[in-house]
N, C-alpha and C positions, 0 to 999 in steps of 0.2 A: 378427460379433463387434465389428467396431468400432463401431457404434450404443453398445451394451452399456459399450465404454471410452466412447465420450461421453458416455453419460447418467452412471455415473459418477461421473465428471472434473469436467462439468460441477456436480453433485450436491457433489463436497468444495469444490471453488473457490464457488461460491455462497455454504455457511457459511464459508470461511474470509473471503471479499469483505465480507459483512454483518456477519459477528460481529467480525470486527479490524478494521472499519470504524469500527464504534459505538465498538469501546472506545478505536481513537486518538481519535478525536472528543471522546469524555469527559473522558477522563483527560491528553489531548491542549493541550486546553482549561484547566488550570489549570499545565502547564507553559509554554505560551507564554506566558501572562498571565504567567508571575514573571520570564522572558527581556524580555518587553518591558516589564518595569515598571510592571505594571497598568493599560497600555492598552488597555480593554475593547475599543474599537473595532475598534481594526487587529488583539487576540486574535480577534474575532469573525469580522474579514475573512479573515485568514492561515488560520483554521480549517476553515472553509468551504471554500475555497480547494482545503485541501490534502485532505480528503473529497473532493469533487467530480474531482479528480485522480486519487484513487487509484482510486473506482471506473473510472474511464475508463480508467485505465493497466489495473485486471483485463481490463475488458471486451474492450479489444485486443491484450492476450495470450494471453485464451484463444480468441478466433480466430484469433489468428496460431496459435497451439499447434493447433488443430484443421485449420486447413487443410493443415499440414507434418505430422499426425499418419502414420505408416506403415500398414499396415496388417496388421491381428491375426488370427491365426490360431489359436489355444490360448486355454487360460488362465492357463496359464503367462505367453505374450507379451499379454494384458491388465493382469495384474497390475502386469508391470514396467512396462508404456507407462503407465498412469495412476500407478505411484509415479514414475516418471520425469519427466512433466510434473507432477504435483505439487510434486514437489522441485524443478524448474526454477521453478515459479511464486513458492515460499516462498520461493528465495535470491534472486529477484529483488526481489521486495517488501521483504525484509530490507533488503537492501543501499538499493532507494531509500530505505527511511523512516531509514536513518542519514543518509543524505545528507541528507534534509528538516530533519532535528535539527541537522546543522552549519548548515546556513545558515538556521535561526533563531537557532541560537546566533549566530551572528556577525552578523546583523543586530541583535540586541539587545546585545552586545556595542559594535557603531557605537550606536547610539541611546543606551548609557549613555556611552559617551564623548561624544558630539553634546550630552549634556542638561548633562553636568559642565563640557564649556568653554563652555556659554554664563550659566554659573550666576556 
């Protein structure tokens, strides 16, 4: 049965990796740019950046998630083990992309103070 919770686990984490990948990327993309002031550049680096991050931060937690997974017996204990690490994955991810957002905020925050005292 646990093949069955991996395939899955691995099956919801994939869409959730791709599809809320694209759309911070996107959408992602026209808030940093008004945080930094409309520096296309450094929007284009920071965003890159933080794509390239996120899929990595999936990819190694759902191996860490798989190697530590228990093991299932029922369907009942499938059920819960794949919404379990699921829910583990989403409040993770949650939590770093606020964190991502404070410290763009506060870099652009520095950078409009940085641009007004030299004005």
């Amino acid at each position: 049965m646990n093949i069955l919770a991996y395939i899955i686990y691995l099956f919801i984490t994939y869409i959730i990796t791709v599809h809320v990948g694209l759309v911070f990327y996107k959408n992602g993309k026209h808030y940093i740019l008004n945080l930094l002031h409309n520096d296309e550049q450094l929007t284009t680096f920071i965003n890159r950046i933080l794509l390239i991050g996120y899929y990595l931060l999936n990819l190694g937690y759902v191996a860490l998630t798989i190697s530590t997974w228990q093991q299932v017996y029922n369907w009942g204990q499938l059920w819960g083990s794949v919404a379990g690490m699921t829910g583990k994955i989403l409040l993770t991810l949650g939590l770093i992309h606020f964190g991502n957002m404070t410290v763009i905020y506060l870099i652009g925050k520095y950078r409009h103070k940085s641009i007004t005292q030299h004005k």
